[in-house]
C-alpha positions as MATLAB code, in Angstrom:
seq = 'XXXXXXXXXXXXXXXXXXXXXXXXXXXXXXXXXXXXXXXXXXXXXXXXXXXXXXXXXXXXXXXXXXXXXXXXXXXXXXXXXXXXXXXXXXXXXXXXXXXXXXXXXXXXXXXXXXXXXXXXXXXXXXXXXXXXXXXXXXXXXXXXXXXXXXXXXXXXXXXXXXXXXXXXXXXXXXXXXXXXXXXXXXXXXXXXXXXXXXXXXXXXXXXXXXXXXXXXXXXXXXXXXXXXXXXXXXXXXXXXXXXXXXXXXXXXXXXXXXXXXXXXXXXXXXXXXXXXXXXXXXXXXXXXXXXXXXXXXXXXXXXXXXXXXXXXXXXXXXXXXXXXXXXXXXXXXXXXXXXXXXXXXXXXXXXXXXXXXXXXXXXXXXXXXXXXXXXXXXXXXXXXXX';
ca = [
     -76.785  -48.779   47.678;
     -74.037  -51.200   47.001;
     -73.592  -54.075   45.237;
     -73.256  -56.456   48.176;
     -76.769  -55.170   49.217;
     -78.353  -57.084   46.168;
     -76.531  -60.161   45.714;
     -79.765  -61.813   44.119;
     -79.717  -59.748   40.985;
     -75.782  -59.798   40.589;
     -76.350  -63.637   40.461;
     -78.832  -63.196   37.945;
     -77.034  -60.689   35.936;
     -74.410  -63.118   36.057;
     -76.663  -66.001   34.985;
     -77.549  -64.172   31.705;
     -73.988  -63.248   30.936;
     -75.014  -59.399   31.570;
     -73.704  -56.400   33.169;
     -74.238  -55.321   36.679;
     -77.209  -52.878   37.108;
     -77.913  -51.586   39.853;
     -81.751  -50.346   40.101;
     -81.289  -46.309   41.005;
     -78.164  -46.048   38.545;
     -77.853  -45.998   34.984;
     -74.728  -46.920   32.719;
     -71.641  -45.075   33.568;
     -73.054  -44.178   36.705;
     -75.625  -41.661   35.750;
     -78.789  -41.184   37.260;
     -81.886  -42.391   35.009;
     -85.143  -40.547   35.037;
     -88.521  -42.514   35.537;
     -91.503  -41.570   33.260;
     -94.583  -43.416   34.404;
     -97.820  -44.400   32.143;
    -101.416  -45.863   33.267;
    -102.401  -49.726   33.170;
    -105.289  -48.939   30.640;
    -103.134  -47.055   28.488;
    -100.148  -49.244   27.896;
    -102.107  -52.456   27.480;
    -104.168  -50.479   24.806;
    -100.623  -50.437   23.219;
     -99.394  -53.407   23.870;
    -102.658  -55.138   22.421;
    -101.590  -53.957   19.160;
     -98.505  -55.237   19.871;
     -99.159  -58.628   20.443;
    -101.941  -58.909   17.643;
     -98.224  -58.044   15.094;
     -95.854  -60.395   16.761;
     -99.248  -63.395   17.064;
     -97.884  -65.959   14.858;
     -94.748  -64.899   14.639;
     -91.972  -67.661   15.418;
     -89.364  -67.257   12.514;
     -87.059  -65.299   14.308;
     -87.303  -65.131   18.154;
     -86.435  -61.440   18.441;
     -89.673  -60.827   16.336;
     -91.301  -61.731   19.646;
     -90.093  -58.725   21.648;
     -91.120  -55.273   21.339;
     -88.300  -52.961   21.687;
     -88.341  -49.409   23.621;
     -86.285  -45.963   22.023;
     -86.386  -42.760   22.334;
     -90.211  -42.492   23.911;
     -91.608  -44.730   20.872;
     -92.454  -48.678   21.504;
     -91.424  -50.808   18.135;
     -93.137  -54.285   17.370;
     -92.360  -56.169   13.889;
     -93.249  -59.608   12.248;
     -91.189  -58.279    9.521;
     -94.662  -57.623    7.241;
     -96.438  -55.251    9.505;
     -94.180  -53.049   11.902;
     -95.933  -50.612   14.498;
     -94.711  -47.350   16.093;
     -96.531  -46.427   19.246;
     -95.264  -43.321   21.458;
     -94.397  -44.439   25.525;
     -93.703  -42.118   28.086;
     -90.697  -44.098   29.057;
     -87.137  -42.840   28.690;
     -84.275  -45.548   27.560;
     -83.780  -47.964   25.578;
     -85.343  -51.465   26.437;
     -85.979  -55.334   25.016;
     -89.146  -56.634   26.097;
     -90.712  -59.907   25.440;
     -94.314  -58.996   24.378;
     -96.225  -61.411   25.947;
     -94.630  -61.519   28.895;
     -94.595  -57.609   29.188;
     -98.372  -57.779   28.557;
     -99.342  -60.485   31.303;
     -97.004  -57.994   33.942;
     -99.211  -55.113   33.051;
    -102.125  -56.822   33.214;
    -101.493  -57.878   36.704;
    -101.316  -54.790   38.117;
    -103.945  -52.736   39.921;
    -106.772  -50.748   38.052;
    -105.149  -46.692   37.487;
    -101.658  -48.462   38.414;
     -98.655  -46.431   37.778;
     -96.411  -48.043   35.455;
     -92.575  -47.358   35.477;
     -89.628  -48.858   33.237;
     -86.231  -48.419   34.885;
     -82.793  -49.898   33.529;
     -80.927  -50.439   30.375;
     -80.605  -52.254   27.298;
     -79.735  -55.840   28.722;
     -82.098  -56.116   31.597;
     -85.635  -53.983   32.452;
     -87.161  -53.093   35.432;
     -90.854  -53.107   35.578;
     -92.525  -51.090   38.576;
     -95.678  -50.800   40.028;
     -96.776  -47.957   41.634;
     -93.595  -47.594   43.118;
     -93.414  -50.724   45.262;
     -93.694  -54.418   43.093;
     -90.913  -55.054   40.618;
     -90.612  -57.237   38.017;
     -86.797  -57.582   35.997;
     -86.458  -58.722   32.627;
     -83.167  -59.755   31.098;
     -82.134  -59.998   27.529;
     -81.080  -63.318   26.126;
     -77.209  -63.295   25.468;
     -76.909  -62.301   22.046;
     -79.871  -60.157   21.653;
     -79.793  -56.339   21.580;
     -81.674  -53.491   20.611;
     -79.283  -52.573   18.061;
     -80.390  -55.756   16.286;
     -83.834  -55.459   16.577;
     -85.169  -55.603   12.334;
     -86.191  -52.818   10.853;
     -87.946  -52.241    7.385;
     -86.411  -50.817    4.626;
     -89.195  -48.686    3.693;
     -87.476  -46.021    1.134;
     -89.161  -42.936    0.153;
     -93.552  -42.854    0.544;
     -96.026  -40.522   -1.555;
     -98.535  -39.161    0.720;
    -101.974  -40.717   -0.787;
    -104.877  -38.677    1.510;
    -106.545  -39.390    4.660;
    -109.485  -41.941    4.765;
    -111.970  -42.186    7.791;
    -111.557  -45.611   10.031;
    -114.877  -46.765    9.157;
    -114.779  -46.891    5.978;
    -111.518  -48.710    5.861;
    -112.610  -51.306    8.096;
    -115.969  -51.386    5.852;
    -113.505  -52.116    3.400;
    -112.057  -54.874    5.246;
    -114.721  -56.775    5.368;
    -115.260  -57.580    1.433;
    -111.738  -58.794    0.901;
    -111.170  -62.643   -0.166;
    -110.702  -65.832    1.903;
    -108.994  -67.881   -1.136;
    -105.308  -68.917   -0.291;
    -105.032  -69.163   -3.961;
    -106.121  -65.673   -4.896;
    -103.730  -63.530   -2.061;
    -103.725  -60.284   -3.965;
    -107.901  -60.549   -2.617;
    -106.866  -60.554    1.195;
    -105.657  -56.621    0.574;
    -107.360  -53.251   -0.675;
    -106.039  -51.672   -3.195;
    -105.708  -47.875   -4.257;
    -105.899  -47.539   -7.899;
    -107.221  -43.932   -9.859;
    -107.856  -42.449   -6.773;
    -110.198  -45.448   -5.589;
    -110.000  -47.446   -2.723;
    -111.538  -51.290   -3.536;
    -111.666  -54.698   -1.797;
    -113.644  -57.751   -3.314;
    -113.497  -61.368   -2.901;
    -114.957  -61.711   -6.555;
    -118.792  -62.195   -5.126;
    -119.193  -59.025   -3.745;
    -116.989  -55.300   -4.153;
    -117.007  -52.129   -2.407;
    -115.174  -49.150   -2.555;
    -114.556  -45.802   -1.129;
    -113.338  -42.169   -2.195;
    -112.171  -39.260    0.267;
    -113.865  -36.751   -2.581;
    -116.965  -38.985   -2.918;
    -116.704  -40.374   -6.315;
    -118.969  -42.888   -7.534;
    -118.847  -46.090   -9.419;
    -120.538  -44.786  -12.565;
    -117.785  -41.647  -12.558;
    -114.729  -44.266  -11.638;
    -115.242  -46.220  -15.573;
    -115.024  -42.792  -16.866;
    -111.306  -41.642  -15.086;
    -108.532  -42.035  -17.670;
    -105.711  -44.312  -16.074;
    -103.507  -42.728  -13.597;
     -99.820  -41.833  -13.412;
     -99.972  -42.168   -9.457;
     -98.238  -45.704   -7.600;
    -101.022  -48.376   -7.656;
    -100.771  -50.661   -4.512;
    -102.483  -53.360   -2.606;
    -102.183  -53.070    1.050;
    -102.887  -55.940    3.859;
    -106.889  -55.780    4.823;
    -105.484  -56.660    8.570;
    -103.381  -53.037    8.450;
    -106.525  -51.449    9.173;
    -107.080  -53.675   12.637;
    -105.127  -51.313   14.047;
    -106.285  -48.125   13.442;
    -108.369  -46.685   16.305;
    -111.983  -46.456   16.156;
    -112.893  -42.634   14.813;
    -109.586  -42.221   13.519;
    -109.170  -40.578   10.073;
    -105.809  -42.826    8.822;
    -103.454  -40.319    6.583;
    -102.461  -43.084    3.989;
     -98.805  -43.008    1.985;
     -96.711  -45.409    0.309;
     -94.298  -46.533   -1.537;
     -92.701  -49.324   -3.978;
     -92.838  -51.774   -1.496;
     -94.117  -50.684    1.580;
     -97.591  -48.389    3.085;
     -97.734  -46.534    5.835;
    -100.966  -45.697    7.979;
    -101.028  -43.248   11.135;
    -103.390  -45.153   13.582;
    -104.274  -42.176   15.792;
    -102.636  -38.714   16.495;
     -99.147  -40.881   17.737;
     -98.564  -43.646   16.368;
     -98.294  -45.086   12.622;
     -97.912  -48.586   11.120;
     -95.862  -49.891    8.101;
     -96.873  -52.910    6.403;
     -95.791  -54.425    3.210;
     -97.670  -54.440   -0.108;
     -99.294  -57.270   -1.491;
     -97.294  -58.388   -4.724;
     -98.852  -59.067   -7.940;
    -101.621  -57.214  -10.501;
    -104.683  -56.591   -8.561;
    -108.077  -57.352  -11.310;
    -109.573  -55.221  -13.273;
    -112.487  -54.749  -11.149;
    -113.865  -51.979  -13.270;
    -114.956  -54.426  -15.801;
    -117.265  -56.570  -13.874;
    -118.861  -53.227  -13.321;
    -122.037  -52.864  -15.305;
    -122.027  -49.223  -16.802;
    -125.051  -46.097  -16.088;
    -126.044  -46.560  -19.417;
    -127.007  -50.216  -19.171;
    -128.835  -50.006  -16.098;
    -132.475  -50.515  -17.109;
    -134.050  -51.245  -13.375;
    -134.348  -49.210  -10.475;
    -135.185  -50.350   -7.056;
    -135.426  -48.301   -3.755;
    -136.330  -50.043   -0.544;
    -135.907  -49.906    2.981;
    -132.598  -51.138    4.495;
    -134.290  -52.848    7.580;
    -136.849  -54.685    5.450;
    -134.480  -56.207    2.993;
    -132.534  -57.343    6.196;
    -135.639  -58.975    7.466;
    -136.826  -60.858    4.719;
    -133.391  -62.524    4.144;
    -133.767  -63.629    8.200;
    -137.239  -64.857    6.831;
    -135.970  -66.620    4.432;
    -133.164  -68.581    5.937;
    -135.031  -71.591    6.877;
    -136.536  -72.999    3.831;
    -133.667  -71.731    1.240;
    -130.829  -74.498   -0.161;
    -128.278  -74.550    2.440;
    -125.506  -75.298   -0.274;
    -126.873  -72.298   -2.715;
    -128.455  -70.094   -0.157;
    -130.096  -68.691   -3.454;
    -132.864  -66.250   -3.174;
    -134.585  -64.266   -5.972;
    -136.040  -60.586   -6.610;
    -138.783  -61.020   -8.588;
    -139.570  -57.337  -10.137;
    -142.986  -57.936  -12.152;
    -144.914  -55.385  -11.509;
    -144.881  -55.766   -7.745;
    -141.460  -56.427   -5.909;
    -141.335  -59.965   -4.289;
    -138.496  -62.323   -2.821;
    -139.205  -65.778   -3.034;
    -136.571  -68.541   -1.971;
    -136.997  -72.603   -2.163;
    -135.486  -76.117   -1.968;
    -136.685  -78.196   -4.260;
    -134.934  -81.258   -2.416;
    -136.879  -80.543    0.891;
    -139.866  -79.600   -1.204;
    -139.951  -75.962    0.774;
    -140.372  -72.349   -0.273;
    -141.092  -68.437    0.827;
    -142.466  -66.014   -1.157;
    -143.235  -62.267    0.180;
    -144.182  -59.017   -1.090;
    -142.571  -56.086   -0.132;
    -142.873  -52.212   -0.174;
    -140.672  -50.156   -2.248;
    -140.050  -47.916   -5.457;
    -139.128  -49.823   -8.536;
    -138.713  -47.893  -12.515;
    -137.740  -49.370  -15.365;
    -138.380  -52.940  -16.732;
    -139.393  -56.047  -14.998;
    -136.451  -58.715  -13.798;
    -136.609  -61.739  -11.964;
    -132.597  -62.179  -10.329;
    -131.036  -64.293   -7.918;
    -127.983  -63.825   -5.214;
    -126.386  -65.940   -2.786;
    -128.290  -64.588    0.441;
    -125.049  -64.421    3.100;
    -122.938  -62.254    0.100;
    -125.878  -60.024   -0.743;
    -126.761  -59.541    3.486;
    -122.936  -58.344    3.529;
    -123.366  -55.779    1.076;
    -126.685  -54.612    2.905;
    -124.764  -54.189    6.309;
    -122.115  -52.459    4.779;
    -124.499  -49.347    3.551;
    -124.689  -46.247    5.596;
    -128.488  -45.220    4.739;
    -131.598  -46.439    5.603;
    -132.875  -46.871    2.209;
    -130.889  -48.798   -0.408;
    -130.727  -48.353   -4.014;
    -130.178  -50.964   -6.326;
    -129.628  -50.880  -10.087;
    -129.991  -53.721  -12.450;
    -128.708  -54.566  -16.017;
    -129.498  -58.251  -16.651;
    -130.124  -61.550  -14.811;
    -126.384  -62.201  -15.375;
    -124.914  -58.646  -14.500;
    -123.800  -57.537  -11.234;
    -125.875  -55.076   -8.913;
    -124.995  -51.900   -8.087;
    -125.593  -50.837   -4.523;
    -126.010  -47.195   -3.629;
    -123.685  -46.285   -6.293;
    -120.651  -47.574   -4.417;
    -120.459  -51.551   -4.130;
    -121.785  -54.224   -6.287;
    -123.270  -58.033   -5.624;
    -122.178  -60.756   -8.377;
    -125.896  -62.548   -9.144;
    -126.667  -66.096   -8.938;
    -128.258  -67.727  -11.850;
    -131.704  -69.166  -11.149;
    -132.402  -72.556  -12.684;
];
């Protein structure tokens, strides 16, 4: 095949100030190998891709994912995400674009990338082609990179949990050290100062965590969306660094994002200690669950304040005394120790239920005032009752 045969992409090569490629030849006149990959399987990919670069308009570059030696690259400069390809080269791609392509293309298609660094050849099992040329003044060579430095390897945590995890961190623009979890003593905690949960590859428990002595190891605060990425089952192998974490998101492919700056709070002493706890309460998950749907219709929509009341029997009542409405229930369960009436904001306390494992739930009181703990690993901030 010679040039003259394909006159329309020598004009367009032309157009974007690039060199002549001629699809079947590489650079220099070698012959470039094809490595193909299914439909299912890239888009997979390049749905992480496009949830990093989402956003991201400060450079334009950030919104391309770039192609090297078999691993596909995405950035927004805060999160960056390795994913292996079976494609050989080196290639600029404009996410989206690359994304709606794919998606086009027949279920089980056979996806190909052909070409070079200033223009890419997308094929579809073997017949439709799509060619994508780099902007003059953009190459792969200039694509950002972090400078990560040197990472401790911190242990491998199960995706659940981390995403469990995700779901207590803070809202508050003001407070941005909440909208990460951090790794402190060995510990794993988010909160968004209403609610706090943690988790422990070895199982430790909030009782044993007041107890550790304070810990030589890097303390760090890492981005709650990190762990959007990791694939459901996965068990992440977590390490970092001064600056920067890094998370493996399946057996492949990893993900660097940048720490949170800033002192993360001394959680541990909002913590109410094993010694203090003078109330017990064991009760079924489901039940709790249904009484706060029970209660949702005649509770103070600004509060959303319902009580335990723990004398002698266990009840839940709830009211507004502006709509002149109330609920009050009994319930079974096993309560020791002394009587307590407490209140919690229904919505924070419902997140805290969802976010235990069992089907039972344990909860230990101190006082009125005092937080909750929940199955030994998360605690509720109460509400006080007027």
């Amino acid at each position: 095949m010679n040039q003259s045969e394909e006159p329309k992409k020598a004009n367009r090569c032309e157009a974007y100030k690039l060199p002549r490629v001629i699809i079947g030849a590489g650079f220099w006149g070698a012959t470039l190998k094809k490595y193909t990959m299914k439909k299912e399987i890239i888009l997979s990919k390049l749905a992480k891709a496009k949830k990093v670069v989402k956003g991201s308009t400060r450079l334009s570059i950030l919104e391309y994912t770039a192609i090297k030696d078999g691993r596909m690259k995405t950035t927004d400069l805060e999160i960056e995400i390795y994913q292996a390809v079976d494609f050989e080269g080196e290639y600029m791609l404009p996410t989206n674009k690359f994304q709606e392509i794919v998606n086009s293309a027949p279920r089980n298609a056979e996806i190909a990338i052909s070409g070079g660094k200033f223009e890419a050849v997308i094929t579809i099992n073997g017949g439709r082609k799509y060619s994508l040329g780099t902007p003059e003044g953009m190459s792969i060579e200039d694509f950002p990179a972090l400078n990560i430095g040197i990472l401790e390897n911190v242990g491998k945590f199960p995706q659940a949990d981390l995403e469990r995890l995700s779901k207590f961190i803070g809202k508050d623009d003001l407070r941005p050290l909440f909208y990460g979890i951090n790794f402190r003593n060995g510990i794993l905690c988010s909160t968004d100062a209403h609610k706090l949960w943690t988790y422990r590859n070895e199982g430790i428990l909030i009782p044993e965590m007041l107890k550790i002595k304070e810990s030589t190891r890097h303390e760090f605060t890492m981005p709650a969306r990190a762990v959007d990425f990791i694939d459901k089952g996965h068990e992440s192998q977590i390490s970092t660094g001064m600056e920067y974490s890094r998370l493996t998101l399946n057996e492949t492919d990893f993900l660097t994002c940048h720490n949170i700056e800033g002192a993360y709070p001394m959680y541990e002493n909002v913590i109410p200690s094993k010694d203090s706890m003078s109330t017990k309460l064991i009760v079924s998950k489901a039940v709790l669950l249904a009484e706060l749907k029970a209660i949702k219709p005649v509770m103070n929509k600004a509060t959303k304040l319902f009580q335990f009341n723990l004398n002698g029997s266990i009840r839940l009542k709830a009211e507004d005394l502006d709509q002149k409405t109330s609920y009050e229930n009994s319930i079974d369960g096993y309560k020791t120790g002394l009587d307590i009436e407490i209140g919690f904001n229904s919505e924070v306390f419902e997140a805290c239920l969802n976010a235990c494992e069992d089907d039972s739930v344990e909860l230990e009181f101190s006082a009125p005032n005092r937080a909750v703990l929940i199955n030994n690993v998360g605690i509720c901030m109460p509400v006080m009752i007027k």
